[in-house]
C-alpha positions as CSV (number, residue, x, y, z in Angstrom):
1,X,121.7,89.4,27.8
2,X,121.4,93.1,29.4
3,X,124.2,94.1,31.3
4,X,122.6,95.9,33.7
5,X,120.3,92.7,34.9
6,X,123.1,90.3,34.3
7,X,123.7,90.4,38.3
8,X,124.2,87.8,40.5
9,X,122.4,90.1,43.4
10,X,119.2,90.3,41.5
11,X,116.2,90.5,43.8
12,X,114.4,87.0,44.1
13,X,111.2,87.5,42.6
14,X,108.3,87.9,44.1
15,X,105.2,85.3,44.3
16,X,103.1,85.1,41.7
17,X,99.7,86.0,42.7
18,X,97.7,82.8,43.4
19,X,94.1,83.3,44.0
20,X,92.0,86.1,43.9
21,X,92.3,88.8,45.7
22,X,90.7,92.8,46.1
23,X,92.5,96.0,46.3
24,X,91.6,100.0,45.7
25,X,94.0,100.0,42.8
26,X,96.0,97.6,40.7
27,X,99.1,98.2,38.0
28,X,99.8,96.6,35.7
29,X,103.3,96.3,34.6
30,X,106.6,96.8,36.7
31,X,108.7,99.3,34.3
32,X,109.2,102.9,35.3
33,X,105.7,103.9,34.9
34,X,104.6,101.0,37.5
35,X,107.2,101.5,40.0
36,X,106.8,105.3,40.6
37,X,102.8,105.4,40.1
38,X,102.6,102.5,42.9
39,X,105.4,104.8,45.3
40,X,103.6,107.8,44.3
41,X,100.0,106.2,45.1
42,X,101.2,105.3,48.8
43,X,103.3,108.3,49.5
44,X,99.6,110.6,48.3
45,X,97.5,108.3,50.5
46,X,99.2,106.0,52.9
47,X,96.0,104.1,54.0
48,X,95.8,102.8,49.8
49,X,95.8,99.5,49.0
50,X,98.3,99.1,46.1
51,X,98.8,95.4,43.6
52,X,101.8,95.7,41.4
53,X,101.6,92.8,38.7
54,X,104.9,92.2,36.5
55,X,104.3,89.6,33.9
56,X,108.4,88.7,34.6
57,X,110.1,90.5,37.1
58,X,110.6,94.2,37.7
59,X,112.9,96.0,35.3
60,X,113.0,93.3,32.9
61,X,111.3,95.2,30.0
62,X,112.5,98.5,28.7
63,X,113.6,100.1,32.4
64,X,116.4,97.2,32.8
65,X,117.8,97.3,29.6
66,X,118.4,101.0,28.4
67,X,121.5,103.3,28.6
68,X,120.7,104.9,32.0
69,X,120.2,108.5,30.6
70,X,117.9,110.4,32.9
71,X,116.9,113.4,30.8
72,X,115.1,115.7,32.8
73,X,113.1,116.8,29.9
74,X,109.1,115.5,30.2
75,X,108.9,116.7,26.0
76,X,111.3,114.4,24.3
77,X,113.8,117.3,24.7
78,X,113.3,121.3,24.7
79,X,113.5,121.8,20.6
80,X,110.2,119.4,20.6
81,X,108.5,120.5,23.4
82,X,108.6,124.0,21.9
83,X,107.5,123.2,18.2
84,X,104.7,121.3,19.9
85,X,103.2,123.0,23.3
86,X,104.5,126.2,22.9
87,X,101.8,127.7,24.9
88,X,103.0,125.5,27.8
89,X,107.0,124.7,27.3
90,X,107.9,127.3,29.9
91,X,105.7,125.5,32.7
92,X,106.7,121.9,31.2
93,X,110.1,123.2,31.7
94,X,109.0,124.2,35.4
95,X,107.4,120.9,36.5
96,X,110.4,119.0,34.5
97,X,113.0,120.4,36.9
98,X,110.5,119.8,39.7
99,X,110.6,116.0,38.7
100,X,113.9,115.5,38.5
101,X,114.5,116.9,41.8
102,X,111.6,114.4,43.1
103,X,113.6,111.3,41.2
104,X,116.6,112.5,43.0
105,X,114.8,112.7,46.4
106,X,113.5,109.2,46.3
107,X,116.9,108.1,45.2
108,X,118.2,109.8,47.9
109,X,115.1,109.1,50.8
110,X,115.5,105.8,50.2
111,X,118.9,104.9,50.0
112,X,118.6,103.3,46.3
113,X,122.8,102.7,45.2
114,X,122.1,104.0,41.3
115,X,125.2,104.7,40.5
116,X,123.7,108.2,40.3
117,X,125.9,110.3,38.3
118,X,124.8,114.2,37.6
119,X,127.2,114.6,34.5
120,X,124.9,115.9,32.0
121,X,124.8,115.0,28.4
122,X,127.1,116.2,25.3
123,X,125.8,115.9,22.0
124,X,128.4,115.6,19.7
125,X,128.7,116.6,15.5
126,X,130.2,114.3,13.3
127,X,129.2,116.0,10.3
128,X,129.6,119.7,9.1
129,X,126.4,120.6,9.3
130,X,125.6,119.4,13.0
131,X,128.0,122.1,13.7
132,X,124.6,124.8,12.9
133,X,122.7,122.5,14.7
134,X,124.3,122.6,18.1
135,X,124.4,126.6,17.6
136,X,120.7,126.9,17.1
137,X,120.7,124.5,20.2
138,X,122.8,126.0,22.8
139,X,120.5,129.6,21.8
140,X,117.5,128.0,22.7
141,X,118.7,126.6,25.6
142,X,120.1,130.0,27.0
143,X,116.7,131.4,26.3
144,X,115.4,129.3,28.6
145,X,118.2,129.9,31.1
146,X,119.6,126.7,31.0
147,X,123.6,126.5,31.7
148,X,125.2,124.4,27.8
149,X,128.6,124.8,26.9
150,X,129.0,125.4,23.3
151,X,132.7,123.1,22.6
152,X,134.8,123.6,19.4
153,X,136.5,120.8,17.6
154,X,139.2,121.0,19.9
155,X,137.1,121.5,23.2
156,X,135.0,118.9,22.4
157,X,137.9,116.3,22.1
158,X,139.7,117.4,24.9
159,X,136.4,115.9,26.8
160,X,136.2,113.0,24.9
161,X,138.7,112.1,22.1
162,X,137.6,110.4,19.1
163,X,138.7,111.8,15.0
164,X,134.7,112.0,14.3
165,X,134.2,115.2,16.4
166,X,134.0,118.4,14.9
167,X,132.0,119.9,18.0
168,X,130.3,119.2,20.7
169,X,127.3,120.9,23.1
170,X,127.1,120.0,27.1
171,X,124.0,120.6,28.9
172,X,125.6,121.0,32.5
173,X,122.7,120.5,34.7
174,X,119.2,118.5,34.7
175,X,120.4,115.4,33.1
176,X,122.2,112.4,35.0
177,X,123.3,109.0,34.5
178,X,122.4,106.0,36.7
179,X,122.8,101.8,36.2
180,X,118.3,101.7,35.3
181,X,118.2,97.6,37.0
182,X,119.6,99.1,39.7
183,X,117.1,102.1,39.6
184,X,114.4,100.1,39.3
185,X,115.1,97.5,41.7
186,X,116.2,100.0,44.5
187,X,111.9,101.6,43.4
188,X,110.8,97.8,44.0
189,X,112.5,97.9,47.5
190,X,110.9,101.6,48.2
191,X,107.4,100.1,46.9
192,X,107.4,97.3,49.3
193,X,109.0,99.2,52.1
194,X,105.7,101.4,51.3
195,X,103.5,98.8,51.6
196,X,102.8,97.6,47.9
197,X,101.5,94.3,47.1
198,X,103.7,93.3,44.3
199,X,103.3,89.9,42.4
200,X,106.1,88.9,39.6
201,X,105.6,86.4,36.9
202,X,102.3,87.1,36.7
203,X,100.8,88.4,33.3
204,X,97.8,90.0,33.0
205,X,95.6,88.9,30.7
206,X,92.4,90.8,30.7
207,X,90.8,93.8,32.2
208,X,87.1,94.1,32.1
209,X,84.8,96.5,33.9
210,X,82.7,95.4,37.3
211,X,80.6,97.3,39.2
212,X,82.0,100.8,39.8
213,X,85.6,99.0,39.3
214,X,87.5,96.5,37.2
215,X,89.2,93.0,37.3
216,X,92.4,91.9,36.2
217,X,92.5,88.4,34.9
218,X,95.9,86.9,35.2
219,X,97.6,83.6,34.4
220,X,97.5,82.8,38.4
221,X,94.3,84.2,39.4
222,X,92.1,87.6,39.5
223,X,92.2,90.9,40.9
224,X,89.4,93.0,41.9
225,X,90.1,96.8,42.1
226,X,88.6,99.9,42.1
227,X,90.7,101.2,39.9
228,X,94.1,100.7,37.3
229,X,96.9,102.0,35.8
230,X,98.1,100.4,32.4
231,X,102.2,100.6,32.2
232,X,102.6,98.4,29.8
233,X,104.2,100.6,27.2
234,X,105.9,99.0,24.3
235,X,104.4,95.7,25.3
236,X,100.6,94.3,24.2
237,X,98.4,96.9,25.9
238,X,95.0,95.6,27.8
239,X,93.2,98.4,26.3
240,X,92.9,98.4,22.9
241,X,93.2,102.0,21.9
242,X,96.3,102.1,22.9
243,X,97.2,100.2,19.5
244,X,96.4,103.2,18.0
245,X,99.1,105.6,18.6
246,X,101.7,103.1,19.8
247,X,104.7,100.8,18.4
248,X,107.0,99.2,19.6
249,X,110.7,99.7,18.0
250,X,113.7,97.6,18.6
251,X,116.9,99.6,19.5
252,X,120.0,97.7,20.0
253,X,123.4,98.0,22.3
254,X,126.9,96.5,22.8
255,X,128.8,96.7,26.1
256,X,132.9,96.4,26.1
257,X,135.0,94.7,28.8
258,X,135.9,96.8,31.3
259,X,139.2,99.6,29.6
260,X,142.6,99.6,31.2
261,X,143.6,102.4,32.6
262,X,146.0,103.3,29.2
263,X,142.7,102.6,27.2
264,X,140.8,105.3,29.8
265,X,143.8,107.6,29.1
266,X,143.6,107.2,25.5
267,X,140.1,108.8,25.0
268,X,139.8,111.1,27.8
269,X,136.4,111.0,29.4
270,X,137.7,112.3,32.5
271,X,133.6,114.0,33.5
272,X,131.9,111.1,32.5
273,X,129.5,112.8,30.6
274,X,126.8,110.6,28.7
275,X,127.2,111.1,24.8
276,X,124.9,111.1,21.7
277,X,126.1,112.3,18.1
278,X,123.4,114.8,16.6
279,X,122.3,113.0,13.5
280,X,118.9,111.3,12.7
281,X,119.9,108.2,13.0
282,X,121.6,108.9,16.1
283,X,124.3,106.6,19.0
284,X,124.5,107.3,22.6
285,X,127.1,105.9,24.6
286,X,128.1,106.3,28.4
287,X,130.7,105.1,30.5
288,X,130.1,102.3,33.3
289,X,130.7,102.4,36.9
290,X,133.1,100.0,36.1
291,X,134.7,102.1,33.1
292,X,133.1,100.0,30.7
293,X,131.5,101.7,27.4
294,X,127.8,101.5,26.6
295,X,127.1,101.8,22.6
296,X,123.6,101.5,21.4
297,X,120.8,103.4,19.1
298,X,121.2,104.2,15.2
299,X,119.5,101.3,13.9
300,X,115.4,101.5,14.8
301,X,113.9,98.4,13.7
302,X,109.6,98.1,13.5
303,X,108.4,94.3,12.8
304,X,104.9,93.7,11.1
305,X,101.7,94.3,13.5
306,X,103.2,95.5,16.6
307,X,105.3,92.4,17.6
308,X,107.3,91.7,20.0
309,X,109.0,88.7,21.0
310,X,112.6,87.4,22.8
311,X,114.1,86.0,19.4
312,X,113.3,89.7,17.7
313,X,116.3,90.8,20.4
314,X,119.1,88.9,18.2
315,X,119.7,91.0,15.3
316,X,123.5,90.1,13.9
317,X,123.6,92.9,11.7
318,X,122.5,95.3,13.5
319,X,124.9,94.5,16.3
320,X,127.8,94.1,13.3
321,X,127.0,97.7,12.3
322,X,127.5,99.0,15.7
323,X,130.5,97.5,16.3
324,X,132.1,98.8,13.2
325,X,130.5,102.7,13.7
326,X,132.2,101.9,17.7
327,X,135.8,101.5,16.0
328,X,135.1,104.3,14.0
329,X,134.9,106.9,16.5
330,X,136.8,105.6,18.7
331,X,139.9,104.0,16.5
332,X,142.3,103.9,19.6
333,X,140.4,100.9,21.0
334,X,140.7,98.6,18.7
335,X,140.8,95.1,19.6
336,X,138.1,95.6,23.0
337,X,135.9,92.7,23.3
338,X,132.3,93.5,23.9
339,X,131.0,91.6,26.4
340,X,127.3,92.0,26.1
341,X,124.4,92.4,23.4
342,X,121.1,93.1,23.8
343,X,117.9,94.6,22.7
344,X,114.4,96.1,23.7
345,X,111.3,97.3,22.8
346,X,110.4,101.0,22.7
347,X,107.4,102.4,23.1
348,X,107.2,104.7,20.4
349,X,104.2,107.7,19.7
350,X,104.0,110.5,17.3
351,X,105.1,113.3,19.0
352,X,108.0,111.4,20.6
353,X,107.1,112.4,24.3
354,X,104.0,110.2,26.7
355,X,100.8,110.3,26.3
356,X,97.6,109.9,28.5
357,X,94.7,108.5,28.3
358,X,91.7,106.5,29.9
359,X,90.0,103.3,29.4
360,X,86.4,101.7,31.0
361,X,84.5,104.8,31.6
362,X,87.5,106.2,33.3
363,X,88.1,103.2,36.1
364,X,91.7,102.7,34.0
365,X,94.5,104.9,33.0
366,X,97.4,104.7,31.1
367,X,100.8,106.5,30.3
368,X,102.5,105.7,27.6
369,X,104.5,106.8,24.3
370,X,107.8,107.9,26.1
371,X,110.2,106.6,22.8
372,X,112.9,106.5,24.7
373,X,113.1,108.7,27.4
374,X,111.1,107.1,30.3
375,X,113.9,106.9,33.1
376,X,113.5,110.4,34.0
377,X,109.6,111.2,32.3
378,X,108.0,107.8,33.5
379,X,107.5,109.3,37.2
380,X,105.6,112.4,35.8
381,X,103.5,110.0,33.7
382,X,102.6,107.7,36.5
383,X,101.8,111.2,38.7
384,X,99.0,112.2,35.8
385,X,97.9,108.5,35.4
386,X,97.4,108.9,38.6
387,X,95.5,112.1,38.8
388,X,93.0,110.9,36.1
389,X,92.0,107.8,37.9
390,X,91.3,110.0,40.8
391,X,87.5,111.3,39.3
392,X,88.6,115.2,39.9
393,X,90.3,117.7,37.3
394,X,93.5,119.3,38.5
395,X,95.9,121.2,37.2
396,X,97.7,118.9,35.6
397,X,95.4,116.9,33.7
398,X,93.9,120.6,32.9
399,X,97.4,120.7,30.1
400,X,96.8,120.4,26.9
401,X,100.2,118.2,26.7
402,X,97.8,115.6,28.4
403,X,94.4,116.2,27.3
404,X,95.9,116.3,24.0
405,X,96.7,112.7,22.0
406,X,99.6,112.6,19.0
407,X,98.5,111.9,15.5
408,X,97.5,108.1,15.5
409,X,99.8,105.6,13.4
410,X,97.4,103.7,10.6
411,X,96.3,100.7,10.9
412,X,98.5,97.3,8.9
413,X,99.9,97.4,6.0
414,X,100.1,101.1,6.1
415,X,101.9,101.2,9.4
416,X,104.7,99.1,8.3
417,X,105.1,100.8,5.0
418,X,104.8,104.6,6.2
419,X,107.6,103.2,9.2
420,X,110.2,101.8,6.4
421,X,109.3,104.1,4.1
422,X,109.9,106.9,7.2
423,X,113.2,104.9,7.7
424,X,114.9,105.3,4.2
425,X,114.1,109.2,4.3
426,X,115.6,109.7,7.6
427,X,119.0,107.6,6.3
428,X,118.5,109.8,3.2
429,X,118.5,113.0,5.4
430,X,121.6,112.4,7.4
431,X,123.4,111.3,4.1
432,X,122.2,115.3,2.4
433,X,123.5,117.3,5.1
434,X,120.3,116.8,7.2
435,X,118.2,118.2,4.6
436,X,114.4,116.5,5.1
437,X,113.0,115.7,1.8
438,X,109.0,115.9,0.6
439,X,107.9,112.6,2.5
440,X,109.9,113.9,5.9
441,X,108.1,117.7,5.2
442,X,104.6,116.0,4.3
443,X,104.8,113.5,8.0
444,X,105.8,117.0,9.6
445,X,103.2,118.9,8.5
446,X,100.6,116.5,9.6
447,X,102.4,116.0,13.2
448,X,103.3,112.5,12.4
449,X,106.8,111.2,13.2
450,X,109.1,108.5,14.0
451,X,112.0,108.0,16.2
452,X,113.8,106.3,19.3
């Protein structure tokens, strides 16, 4: 069970739809994407008619059960944005921080209680050579004028103490915290406050074109619109290309019992920064509002022809393995309970960041591909998605970041095998210093990659 939606103030779902019913635009889904392209559609043009369909209830995929990092970055991070739009980084940069202030805004505007927590993020080395790593890191971050703090061995653990750091690199600004059921149920208030028609435990089944528009088919009813936006991410998409450049990865966390206040004392953690260790295979882990300690990543796991399905969420040895990497860096705690394990489905693309695209002559949209890094990206995506539905070029679907698609993932069994064979190179990597090997340089020359 998620921590985060393991609340006993949930919001009572909504009605399923019932019926048919007509509308000037319908979304599908109730992540991220759907939340902020339904606020967005309203706040553009108040007189829109807006449907929200959620197939469960809002937050329930991805945006309810991941570790409440809200990266500004729109690229999967600056070091990727540059190797892959460097024609563009330095305005992707631009309309990032110009997000992020919007996300803040709404939070703000609309009174949504977050746990909103500006920290920044630290990434940590726990091997020698991440120490080079964060140094080629904190240069390209001051070339593009962004305030890091470079940390020593000493520095670092004087933040955070745990025997596995050897250094550490703190992006200061541009990168918050915040509790994501509480993000996204605080949107679903803003969205109805706004006006939008939203309809939970209602899946969508079908999209097919009619007339100059479309109509949903759904397990209740239909709905006829004049146009759609797909944010389904990790989860079976309506339209079919979407197959093509996206899967769905697992990714797994733990969540301790709240620490005592000598347990607090004994690691530090005094600016609640969020945390991630620099390797391939990679952990994050925050802090609570309730001082508890969120552990997840490392262990990416891809199952056979996309699927996805609740008892892929129960993985004992995954969950085993991050328990005993927990204890490891931080030694000084053991005998903590954790109180909560979960899993979810990532929406995983190529080149790591979202992706655009259009469906049925152009009366659908979608955003999608975010692999991991929707809470703070997902209300740029939605913004394009958006944009394209609306018949007229601007200057935002004018970038090549989203005309352009990411290298498509084959089609089964070559998917599977190019993901575990993708898998053992990365483990083999981060056990030779970081060094990619020929199958790691032959997927980078031809812009393939994997990650969460």
């Amino acid at each position: 069970m998620p921590f985060w939606l393991d609340r006993a103030d949930a919001p009572a779902p909504a009605e399923p739809l019932a019926g048919d019913t007509h509308t000037a635009l319908v979304i599908v889904g109730g992540g991220y994407t759907g939340l902020w392209a339904a606020i967005q559609a309203r706040e553009l043009d108040p007189g829109r008619d807006v449907v929200l369909l959620e197939q469960d209830t809002v937050g329930f995929g991805a945006s309810g059960r991941n570790g409440g990092f809200c990266d500004s970055s729109l690229t999967h991070g600056l070091g990727n944005g540059v190797a892959r739009f460097p024609e563009e980084i330095q305005r992707l940069e631009r309309l990032a921080a110009e997000n992020f202030e919007g996300i803040r805004g709404t939070v703000d505007r609309f009174g949504i209680d977050c746990d909103w927590t500006p920290s920044g993020t630290m990434l940590v080395a726990v091997e020698p050579y991440q120490v080079a790593l964060l140094r080629r890191a904190e240069e390209l971050y001051r070339s593009f004028r962004q305030p890091v703090r470079l940390l020593d061995r000493d520095e670092a653990r004087a933040e955070v103490d745990s025997p596995t750091y050897l250094g550490g690199l703190w992006r200061l600004d541009r990168d918050a915290l915040a509790d994501p059921a509480r993000l996204a149920w605080g949107l679903r208030r803003a969205a109805l406050e706004l006006g939008v028609r939203i309809h939970e435990q209602t899946a969508a089944t079908g999209m097919e074109p009619e007339g100059d528009g479309v109509v949903v088919a759904t397990s209740g009813g239909r709905v006829h619109a004049r146009r759609a936006i797909l944010a389904t991410n990790a989860f079976p998409p309506l339209a079919r290309s979407i197959r093509r450049y996206v899967v769905p990865v697992y990714d797994y966390v733990l969540m301790t019992e709240p620490l005592t206040p000598s347990q607090m004392d004994a690691i530090g953690w005094r600016q609640r920064q969020g945390l991630a260790d620099a390797g391939n295979r990679f952990h994050y882990y925050r802090l609570s509002a309730d001082d508890r300690i969120l552990w997840g990543g490392y262990d990416a796991i891809y199952h056979y022809g996309n699927r996805v399905a609740p008892e892929l969420e129960d993985r004992p040895e995954t969950f085993d393995l991050l328990a005993s990497h927990f204890f490891r860096t931080f030694p000084q705690l053991e005998g903590i309970r954790f109180t909560h394990r979960w899993a979810g489905a990532i929406d995983t693309c190529s080149r790591f960041c979202v992706m655009w695209g259009t469906a049925l002559g152009g009366r659908a949209s979608y955003a999608v591909g975010y692999t991991g890094l929707g809470v703070g990206s997902a209300r740029f995506g939605a913004r394009v998605a958006l944009d394209l539905i609306g018949g007229v070029e601007t200057d935002l679907t004018k970038l090549r970041f989203v005309r352009s698609k990411p290298t498509a993932f084959p089609p089964e069994p070559l998917r599977y095998a190019g993901i575990q064979l993708t898998r053992r190179a990365i483990a083999r990597a981060d056990a030779h210093e970081g060094r990619r090997g020929p199958w790691l340089k032959l997927i980078d020359a031809m812009g393939l990659g994997f990650d969460s």
